[in-house]
C-alpha positions as CSV (number, residue, x, y, z in Angstrom):
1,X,-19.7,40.2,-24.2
2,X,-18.1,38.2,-21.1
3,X,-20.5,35.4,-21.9
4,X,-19.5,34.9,-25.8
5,X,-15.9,35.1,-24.5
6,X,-16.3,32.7,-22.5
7,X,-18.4,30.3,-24.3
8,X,-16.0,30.4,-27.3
9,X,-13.1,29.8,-25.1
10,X,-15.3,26.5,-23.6
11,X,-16.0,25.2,-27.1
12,X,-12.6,25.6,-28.4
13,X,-11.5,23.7,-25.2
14,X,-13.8,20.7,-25.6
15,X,-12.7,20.3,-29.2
16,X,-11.3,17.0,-30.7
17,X,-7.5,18.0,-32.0
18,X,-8.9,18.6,-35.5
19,X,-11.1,20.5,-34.7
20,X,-9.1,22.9,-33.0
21,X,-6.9,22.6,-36.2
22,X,-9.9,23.4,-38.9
23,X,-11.1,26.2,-36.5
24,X,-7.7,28.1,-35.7
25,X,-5.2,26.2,-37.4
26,X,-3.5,25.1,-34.4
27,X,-1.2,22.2,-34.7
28,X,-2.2,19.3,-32.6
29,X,1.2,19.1,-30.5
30,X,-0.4,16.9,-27.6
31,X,-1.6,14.0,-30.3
32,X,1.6,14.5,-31.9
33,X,3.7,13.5,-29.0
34,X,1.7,11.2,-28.0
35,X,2.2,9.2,-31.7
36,X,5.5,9.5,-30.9
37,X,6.1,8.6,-27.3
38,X,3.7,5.7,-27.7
39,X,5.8,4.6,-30.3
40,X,9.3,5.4,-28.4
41,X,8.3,3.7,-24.9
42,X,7.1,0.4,-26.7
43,X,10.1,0.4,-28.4
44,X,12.1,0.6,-24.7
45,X,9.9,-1.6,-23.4
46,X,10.8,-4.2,-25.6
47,X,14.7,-4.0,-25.6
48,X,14.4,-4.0,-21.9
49,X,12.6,-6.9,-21.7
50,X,15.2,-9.1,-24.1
51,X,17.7,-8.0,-21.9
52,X,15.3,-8.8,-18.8
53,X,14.3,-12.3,-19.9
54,X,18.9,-13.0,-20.6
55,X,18.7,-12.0,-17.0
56,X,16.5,-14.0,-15.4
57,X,16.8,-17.5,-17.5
58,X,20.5,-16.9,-16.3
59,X,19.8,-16.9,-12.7
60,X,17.4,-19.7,-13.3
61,X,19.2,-21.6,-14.7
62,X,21.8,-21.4,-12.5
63,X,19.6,-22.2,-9.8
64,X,19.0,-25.7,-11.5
65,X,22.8,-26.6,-11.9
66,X,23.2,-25.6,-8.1
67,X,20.7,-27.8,-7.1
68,X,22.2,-30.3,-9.2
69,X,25.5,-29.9,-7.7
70,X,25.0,-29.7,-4.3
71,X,22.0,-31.8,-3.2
72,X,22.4,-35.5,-3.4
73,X,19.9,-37.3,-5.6
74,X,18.1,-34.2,-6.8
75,X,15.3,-35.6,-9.4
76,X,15.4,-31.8,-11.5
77,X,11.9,-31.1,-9.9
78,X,11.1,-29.6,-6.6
79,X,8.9,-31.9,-4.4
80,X,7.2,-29.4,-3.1
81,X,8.2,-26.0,-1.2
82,X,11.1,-27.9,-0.6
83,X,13.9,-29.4,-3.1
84,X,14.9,-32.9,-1.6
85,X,13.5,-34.7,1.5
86,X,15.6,-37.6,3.0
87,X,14.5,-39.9,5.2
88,X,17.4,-41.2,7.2
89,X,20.4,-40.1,9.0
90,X,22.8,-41.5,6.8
91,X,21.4,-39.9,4.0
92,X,21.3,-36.5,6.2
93,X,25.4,-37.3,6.3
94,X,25.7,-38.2,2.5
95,X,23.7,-34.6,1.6
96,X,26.9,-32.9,3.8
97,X,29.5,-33.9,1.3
98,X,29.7,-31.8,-1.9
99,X,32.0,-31.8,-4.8
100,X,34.4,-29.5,-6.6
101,X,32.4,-27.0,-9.3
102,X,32.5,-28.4,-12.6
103,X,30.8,-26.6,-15.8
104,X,30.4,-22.6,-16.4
105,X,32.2,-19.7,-15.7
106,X,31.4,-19.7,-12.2
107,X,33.3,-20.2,-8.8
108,X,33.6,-19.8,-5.3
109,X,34.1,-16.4,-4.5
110,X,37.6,-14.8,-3.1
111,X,38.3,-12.0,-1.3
112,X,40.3,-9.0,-1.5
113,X,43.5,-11.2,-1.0
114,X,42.5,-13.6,-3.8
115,X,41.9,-16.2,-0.8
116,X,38.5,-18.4,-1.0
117,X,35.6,-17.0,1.5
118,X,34.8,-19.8,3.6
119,X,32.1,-21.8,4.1
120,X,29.5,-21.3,7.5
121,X,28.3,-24.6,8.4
122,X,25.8,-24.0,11.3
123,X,23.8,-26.6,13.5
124,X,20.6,-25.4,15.8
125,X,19.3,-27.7,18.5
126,X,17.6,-27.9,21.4
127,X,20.0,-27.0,24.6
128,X,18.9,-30.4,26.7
129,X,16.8,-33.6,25.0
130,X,16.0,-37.0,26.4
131,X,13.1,-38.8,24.4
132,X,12.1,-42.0,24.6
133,X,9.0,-43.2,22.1
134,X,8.6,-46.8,23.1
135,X,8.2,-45.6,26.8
136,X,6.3,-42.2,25.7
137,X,8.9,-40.5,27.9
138,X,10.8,-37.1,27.1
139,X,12.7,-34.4,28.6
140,X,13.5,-31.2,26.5
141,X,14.8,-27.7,27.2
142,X,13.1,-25.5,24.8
143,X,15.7,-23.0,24.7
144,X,17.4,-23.2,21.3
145,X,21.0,-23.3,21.0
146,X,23.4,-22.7,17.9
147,X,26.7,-24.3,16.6
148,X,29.2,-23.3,13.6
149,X,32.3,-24.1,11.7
150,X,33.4,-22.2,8.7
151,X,36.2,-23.8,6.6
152,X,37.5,-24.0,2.8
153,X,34.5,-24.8,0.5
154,X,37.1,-27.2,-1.4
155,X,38.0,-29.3,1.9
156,X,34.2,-29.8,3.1
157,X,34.6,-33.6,3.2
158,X,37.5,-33.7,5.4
159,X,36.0,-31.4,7.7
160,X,34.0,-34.6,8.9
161,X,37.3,-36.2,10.1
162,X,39.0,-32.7,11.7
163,X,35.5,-32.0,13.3
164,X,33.9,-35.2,13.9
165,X,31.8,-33.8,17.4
166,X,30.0,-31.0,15.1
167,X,28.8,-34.0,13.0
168,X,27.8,-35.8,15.4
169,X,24.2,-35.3,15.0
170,X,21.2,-35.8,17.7
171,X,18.6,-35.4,15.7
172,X,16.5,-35.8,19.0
173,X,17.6,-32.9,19.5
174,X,18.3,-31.5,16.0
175,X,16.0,-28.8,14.7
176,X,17.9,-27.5,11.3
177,X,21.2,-27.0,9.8
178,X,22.0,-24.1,7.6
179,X,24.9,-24.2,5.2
180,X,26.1,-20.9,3.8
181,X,28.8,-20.0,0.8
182,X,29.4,-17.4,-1.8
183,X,30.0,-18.6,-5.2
184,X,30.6,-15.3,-8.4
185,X,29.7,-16.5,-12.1
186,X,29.8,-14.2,-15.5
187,X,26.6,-14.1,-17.4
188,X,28.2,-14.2,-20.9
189,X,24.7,-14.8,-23.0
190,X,24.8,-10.5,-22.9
191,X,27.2,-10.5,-25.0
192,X,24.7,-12.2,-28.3
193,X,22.2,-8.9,-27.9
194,X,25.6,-6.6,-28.0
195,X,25.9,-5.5,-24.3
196,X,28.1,-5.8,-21.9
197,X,28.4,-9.2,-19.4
198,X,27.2,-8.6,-15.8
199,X,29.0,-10.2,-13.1
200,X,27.2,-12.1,-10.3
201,X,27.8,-12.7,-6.6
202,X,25.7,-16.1,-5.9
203,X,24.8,-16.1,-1.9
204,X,23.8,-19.5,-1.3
205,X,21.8,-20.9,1.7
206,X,21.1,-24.5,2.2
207,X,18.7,-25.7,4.9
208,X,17.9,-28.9,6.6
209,X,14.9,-28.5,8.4
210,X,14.1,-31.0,10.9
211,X,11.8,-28.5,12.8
212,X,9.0,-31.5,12.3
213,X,10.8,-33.9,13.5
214,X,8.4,-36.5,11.8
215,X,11.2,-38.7,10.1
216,X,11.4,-36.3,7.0
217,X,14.3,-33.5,6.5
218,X,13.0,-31.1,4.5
219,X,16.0,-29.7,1.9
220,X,16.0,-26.4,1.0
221,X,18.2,-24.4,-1.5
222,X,17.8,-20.9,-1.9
223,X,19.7,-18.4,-4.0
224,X,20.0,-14.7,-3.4
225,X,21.9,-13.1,-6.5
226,X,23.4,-9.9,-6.6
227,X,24.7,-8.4,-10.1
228,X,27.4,-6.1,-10.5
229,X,30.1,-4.1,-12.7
230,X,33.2,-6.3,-13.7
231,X,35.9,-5.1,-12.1
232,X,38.7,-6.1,-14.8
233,X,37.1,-7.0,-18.5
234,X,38.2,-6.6,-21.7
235,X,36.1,-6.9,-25.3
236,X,36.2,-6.4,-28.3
237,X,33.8,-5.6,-30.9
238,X,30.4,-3.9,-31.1
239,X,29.2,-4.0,-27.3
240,X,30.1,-0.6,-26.1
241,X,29.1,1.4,-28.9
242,X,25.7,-0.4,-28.6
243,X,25.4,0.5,-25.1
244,X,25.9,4.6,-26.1
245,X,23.0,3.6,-28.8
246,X,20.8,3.1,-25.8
247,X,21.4,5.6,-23.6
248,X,20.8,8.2,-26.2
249,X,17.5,6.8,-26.9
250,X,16.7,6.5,-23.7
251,X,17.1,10.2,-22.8
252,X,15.3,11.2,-25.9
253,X,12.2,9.1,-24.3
254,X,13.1,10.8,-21.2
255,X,13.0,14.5,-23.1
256,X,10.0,13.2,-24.9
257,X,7.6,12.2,-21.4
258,X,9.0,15.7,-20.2
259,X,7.6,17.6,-22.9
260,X,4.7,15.4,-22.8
261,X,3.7,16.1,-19.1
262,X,4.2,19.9,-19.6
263,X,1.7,20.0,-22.2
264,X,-0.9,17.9,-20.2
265,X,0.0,20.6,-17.1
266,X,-0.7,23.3,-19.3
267,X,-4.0,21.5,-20.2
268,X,-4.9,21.2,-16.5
269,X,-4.2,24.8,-15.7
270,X,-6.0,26.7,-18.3
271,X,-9.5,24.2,-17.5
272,X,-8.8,25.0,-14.2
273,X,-8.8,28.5,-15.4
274,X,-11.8,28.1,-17.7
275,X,-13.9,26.7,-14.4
276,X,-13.1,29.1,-12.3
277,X,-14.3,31.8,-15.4
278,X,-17.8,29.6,-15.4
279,X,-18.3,29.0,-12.1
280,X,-18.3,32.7,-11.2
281,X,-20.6,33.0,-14.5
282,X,-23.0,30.8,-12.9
283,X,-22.7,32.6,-9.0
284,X,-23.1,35.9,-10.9
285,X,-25.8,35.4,-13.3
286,X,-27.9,32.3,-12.2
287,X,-26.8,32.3,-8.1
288,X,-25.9,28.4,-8.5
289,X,-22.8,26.8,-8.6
290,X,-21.4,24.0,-10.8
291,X,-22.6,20.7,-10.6
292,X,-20.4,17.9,-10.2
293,X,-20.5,16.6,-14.0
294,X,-19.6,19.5,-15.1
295,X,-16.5,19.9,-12.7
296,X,-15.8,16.5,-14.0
297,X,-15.8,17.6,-17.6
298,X,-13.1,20.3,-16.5
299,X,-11.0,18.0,-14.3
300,X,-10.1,15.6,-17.4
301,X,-8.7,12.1,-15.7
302,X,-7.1,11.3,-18.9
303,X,-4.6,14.3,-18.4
304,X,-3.9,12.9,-14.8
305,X,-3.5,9.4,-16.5
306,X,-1.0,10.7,-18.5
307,X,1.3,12.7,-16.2
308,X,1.5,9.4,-14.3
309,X,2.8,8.1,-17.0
310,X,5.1,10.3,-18.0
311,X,6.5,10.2,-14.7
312,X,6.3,6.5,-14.6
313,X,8.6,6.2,-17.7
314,X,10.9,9.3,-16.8
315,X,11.6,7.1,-13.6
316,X,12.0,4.0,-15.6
317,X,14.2,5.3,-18.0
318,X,16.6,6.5,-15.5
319,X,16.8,2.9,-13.6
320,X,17.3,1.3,-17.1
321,X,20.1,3.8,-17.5
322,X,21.6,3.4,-14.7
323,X,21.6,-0.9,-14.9
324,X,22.9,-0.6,-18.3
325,X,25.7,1.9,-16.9
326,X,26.1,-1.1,-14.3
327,X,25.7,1.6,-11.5
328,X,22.4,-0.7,-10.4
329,X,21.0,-3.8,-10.4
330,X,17.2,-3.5,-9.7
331,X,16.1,-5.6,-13.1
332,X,12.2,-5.7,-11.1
333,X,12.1,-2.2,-10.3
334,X,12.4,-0.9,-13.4
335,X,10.5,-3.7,-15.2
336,X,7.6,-2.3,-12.7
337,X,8.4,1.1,-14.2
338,X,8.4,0.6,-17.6
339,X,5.9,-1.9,-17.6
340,X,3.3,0.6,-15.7
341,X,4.0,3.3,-17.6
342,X,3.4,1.4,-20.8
343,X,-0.2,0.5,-19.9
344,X,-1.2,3.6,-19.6
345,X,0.2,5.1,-22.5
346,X,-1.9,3.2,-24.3
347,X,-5.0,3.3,-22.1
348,X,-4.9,6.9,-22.6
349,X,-5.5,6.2,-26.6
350,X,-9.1,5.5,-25.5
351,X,-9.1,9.2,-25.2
352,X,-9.1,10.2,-28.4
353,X,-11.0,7.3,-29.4
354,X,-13.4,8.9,-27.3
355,X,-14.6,11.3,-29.9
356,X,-15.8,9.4,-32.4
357,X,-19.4,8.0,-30.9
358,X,-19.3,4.4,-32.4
359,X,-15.6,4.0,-30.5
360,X,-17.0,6.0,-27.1
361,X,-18.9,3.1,-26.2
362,X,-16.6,1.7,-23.8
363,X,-15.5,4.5,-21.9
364,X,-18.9,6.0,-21.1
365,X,-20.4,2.5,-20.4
366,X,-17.3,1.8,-17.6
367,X,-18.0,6.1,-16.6
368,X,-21.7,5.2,-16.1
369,X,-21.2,1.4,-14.4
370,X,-18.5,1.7,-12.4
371,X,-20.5,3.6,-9.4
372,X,-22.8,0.6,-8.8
373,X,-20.1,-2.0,-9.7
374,X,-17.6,-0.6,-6.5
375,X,-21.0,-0.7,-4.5
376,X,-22.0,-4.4,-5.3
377,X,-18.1,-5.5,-5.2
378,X,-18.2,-4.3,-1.8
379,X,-20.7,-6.2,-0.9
380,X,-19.8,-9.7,-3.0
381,X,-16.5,-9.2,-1.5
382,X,-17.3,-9.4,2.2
383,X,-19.2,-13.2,1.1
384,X,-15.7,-14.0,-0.6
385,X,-13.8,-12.8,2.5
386,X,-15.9,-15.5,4.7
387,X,-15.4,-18.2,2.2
388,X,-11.8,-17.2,2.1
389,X,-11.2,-17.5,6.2
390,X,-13.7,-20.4,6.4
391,X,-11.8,-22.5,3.4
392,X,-8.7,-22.1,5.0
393,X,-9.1,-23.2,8.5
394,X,-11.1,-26.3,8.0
395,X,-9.7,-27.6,4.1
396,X,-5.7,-25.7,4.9
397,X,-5.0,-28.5,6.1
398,X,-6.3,-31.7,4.2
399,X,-6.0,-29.5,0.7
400,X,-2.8,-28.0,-0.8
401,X,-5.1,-25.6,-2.6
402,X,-6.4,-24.4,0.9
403,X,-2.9,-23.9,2.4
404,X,-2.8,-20.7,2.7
405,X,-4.9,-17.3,2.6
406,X,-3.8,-16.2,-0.5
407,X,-4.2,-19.3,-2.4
408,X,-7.3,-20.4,-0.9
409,X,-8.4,-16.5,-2.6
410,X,-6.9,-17.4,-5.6
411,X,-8.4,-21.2,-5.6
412,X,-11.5,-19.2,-5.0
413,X,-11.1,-16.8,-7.9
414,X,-10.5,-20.0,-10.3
415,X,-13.8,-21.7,-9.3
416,X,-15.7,-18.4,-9.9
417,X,-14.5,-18.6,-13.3
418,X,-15.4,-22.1,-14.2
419,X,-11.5,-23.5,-13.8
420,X,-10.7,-26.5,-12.4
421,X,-13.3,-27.2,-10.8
422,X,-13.0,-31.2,-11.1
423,X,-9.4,-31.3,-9.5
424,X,-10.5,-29.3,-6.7
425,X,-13.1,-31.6,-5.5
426,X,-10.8,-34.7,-6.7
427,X,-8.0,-33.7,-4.9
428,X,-9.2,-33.1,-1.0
429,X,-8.2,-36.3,0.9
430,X,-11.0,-38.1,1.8
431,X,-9.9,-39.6,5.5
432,X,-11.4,-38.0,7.5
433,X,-15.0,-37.9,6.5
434,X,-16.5,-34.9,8.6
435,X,-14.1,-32.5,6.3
436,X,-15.0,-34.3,3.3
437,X,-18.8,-33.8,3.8
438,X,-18.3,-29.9,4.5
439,X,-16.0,-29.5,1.7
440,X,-18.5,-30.8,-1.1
441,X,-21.3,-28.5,1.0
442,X,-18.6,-25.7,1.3
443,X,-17.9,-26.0,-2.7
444,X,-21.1,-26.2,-3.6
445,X,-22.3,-23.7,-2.0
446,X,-19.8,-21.0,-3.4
447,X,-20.0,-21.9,-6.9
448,X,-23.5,-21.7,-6.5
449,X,-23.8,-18.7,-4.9
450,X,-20.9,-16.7,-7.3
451,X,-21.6,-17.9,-10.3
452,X,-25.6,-18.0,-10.8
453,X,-25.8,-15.3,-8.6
454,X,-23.5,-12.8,-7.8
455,X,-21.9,-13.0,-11.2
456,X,-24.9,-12.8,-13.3
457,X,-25.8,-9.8,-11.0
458,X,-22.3,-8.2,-11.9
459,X,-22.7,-8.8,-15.7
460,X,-26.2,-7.5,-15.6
461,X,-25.0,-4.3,-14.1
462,X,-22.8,-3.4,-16.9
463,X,-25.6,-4.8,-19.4
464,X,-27.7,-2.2,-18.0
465,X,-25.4,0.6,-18.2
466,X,-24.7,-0.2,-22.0
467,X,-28.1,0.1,-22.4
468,X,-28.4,3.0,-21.2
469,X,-25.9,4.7,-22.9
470,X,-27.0,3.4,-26.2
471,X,-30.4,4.8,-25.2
472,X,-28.9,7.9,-25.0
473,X,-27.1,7.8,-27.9
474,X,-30.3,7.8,-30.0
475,X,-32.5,9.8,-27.8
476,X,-29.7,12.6,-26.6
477,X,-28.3,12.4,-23.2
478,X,-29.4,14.9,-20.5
479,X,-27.9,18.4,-20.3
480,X,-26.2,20.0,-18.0
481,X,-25.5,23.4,-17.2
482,X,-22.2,23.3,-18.8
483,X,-24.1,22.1,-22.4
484,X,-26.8,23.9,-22.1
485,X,-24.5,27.3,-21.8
486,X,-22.8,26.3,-24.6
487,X,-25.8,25.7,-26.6
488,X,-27.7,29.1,-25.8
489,X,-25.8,30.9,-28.8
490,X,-24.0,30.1,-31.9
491,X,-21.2,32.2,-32.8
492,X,-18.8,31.8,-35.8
493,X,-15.4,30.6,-35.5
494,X,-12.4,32.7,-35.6
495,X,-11.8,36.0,-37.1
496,X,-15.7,36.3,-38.2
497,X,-16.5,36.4,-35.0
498,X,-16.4,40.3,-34.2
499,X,-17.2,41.1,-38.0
500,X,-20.6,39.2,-37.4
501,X,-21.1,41.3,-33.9
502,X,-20.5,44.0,-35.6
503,X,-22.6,43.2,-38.7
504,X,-25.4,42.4,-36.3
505,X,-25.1,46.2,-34.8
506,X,-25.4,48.0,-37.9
507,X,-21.9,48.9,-38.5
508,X,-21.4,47.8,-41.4
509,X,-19.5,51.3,-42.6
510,X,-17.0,50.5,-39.6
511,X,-16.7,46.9,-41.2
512,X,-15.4,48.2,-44.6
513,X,-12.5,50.5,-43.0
514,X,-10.8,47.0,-43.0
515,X,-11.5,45.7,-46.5
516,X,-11.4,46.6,-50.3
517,X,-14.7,47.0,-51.7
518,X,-14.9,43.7,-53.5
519,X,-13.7,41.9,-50.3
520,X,-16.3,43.7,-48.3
521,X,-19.1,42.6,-50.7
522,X,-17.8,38.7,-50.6
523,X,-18.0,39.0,-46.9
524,X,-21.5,40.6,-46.1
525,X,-23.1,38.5,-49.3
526,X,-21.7,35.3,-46.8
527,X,-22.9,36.9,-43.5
528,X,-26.3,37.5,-45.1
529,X,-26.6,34.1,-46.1
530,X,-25.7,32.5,-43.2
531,X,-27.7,34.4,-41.1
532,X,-31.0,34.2,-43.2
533,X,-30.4,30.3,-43.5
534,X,-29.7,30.1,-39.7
535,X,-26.1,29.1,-40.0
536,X,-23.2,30.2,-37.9
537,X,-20.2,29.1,-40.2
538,X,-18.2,31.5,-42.6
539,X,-16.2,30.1,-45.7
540,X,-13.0,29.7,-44.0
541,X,-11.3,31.2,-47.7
542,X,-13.2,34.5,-46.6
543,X,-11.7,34.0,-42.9
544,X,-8.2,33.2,-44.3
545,X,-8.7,36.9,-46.2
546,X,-9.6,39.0,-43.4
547,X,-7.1,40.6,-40.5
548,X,-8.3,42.1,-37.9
């Protein structure tokens, strides 16, 4: 009797959500919130990023009209890491001077007395320099030594007159200067998608770097902006109201992923439950213990997938709340939230996917591969570590592609795919010719190596797994404990379940203490059909009729 418990209680666990439903009538609530909180978060997702992208073509663009106003000659594109380079010291002097703010709401910033915050205009040097090129002489104290002036941003040019010394560069001895302001602007393109207008605090930094000291000052602008609540605003029309919109939605998503991750708990704890039940089976009747694939059929992933989401998006919501509330500002944070939790809400759609055997495909071919893929990435990954270090010391620095670790990885990753291939070997300067000759063998090499070989390895390990699962498919796959308990006896669903026990016993004069006559003649003309054709299904109208 404990084993026919227990095996009903496994099949009704592994069954699809309609199966559950044509067995006990249970409504699918799982695939039902699901639906729904798919359908909510991609909703949120997508408001969010509107307002996301306002945010961030604001501070961009922003970026470009500073650059515009405060470095001299700026052509609208970065040279390189840096903005502007100048080449002489009278242009170094020219780049000092800047000019009144001219176009959008923004400003220099005040303080609490309504009085501009002034400008930090700071110079680092070397303490003591005396070089001399024409006689290859020098004499330099390496000890570094900083000077600065802060004045009104709106009197910067006459500074040069009242401070003349402190612009009296040696740029011998001159290693950077830093020039640092705070300017506040109003981003009032919110207002088009019915939300409030953020206010900004702009913290700019602008820095000549001369640590070369090759002839070429690198310019650098950089922008740290910080958003915040208005302190005194006024609008009128349908902005608020929009705003309360939102935060009720978002707290019906948040109500939504709650209800969502108790349901997957639940899940987790009653196949917990039902493992420890089988497990103890086993120990008691066969003296083994559960094999891993079957634990793994208990511990479902998918549930775990989901929680994460769930908790994910609860997190998200709240951030998204809180920015819209203007309480924060952390745009990113939450974009990482909602963005994460999104992709696996709708990963964990494969799931149910899963049981239908023409859309399974995919998830038991990446179950079955994925073993042998770690192991061989493993190994293909220490060969790209060594191409990676080896790229970068000897091409960093005659190759802008090879400047850096990351980018030499990512160069790398390019060429393993077939990109750019042509511009990589066209662009490596070709003076010095013992770095030329090992970059064509160093490139040449690689794509040799990854592409005919490791790669075709890599795709032939997933080919082989497909295979094999669509082997299985048609042939069966194996059993395991687990499936081959399940599969020992057939029982009938529901409530004919103890009528057919009984049936098979020989009581059938208990059996008609229950019904009418006429009902007890349907239902033992069905049991002694089924069983004399070997069937273990009742006519769910005779199941629907009986209470036991």
């Amino acid at each position: 009797m404990f084993s026919e418990n227990l095996r009903d209680d496994l099949r009704y666990y592994f069954m699809s959500p309609c199966e559950k439903y044509r067995a006990r009538r249970h409504i699918p609530w799982k695939l039902g919130v699901q639906i729904l909180k798919i359908i909510m978060i991609t909703t949120q997702l997508i408001l969010f990023g509107l307002n996301n992208q306002l945010v961030v073509s604001y501070k961009e663009e922003n970026m470009m009209a500073l650059k515009n106003l405060f470095l001299k000659d700026y052509s609208g594109v970065d040279e390189d890491d840096y903005s502007v380079a100048v080449y002489t010291q009278q242009a170094v002097h020219d780049s000092l001077q800047f000019g009144r703010l001219s176009v959008g709401p923004i400003s220099y910033a005040e303080d609490e007395d309504g009085k501009l915050l002034p400008l930090t205009l700071c110079k680092e040097y070397y303490k003591r320099g005396s070089v001399e090129p024409s006689n290859e002489a020098y004499d330099i104290d390496a000890q570094l030594e900083t000077v600065c002036v802060t004045h009104d941003p709106n009197t910067t040019n006459q500074q040069k007159t009242q401070n003349s010394s402190f612009f009296d560069l040696d740029f011998y001895r001159l290693v950077d200067i830093k020039i640092t302001f705070q300017l506040r602007g109003i981003n009032l393109q919110t207002v088009r998608s019915r939300e409030l207008p953020d206010c900004y605090a702009f913290f700019v930094t602008i820095t000549f770097d001369n640590q070369c000291h090759s002839g070429k000052v690198k310019i650098f602008l950089d922008i740290d902006a910080q958003s915040c609540a208005c302190r005194n605003w006024k609008i009128s029309g349908t902005a608020q109201k929009n705003t309360h919109y939102l935060l009720v939605f978002d707290v019906f998503v948040i109500v939504v992923c709650l209800t969502s991750a108790v349901l997957c708990t639940r899940s987790i704890v009653l196949a917990v439950r039902l493992l420890q039940r089988f497990s103890r089976f086993l120990h008691e009747n066969y003296n083994r213990k559960v094999c891993e694939d079957d634990q793994s059929e208990f511990l479902n992933g998918w549930y775990l997938l989901v929680i994460i989401s769930d908790l994910l998006a609860i997190i998200g919501s709240i951030l998204k709340m809180e920015i819209q509330a203007k309480s924060l500002t952390s745009y990113d944070v939450c974009s990482i939230f909602l963005g994460t939790s999104t992709l696996m809400v709708w990963v964990g759609v494969i799931r149910y996917l899963g049981y239908f055997q023409k859309y399974n495909v995919l998830i038991l071919t990446m179950k079955a591969a994925f073993p042998k893929v770690l192991r061989f990435c493993c190994c293909a990954g220490m060969i790209y570590l060594g191409y990676t270090f080896c790229g970068w010391i000897v091409l960093g620095p005659y190759h802008e592609k090879f400047e850096g670790l990351s980018r030499v990885a990512e160069c790398l990753f390019s060429l393993l795919n077939g990109d750019d291939m042509f511009t990589t070997f066209a662009q490596l300067k070709d003076k010095n010719i013992l770095v030329w000759l090992f970059s064509r063998a160093y490139l040449y090499s690689f794509i040799s190596l990854f592409i005919y070989m490791v790669l075709s390895l890599f795709i032939a390990l997933i080919t082989d797994a497909y295979e094999t699962i669509k082997r299985y498919q048609k042939e069966g796959f194996p059993l395991t404990d687990l499936q081959k308990f399940l599969r020992e006896q057939k029982d009938f669903p529901g409530c004919t379940r103890r009528i057919y026990r009984m049936f098979q016993a020989g009581f059938k004069n208990q059996i008609c203490i229950f019904f009418d006559s006429s009902l007890y003649l349907r239902l033992v003309d069905s049991i002694e059909e089924k069983i004399s054709h070997n069937i273990t299904c009742v006519p769910s109208t005779v199941c629907q009729s009986v209470s036991i």
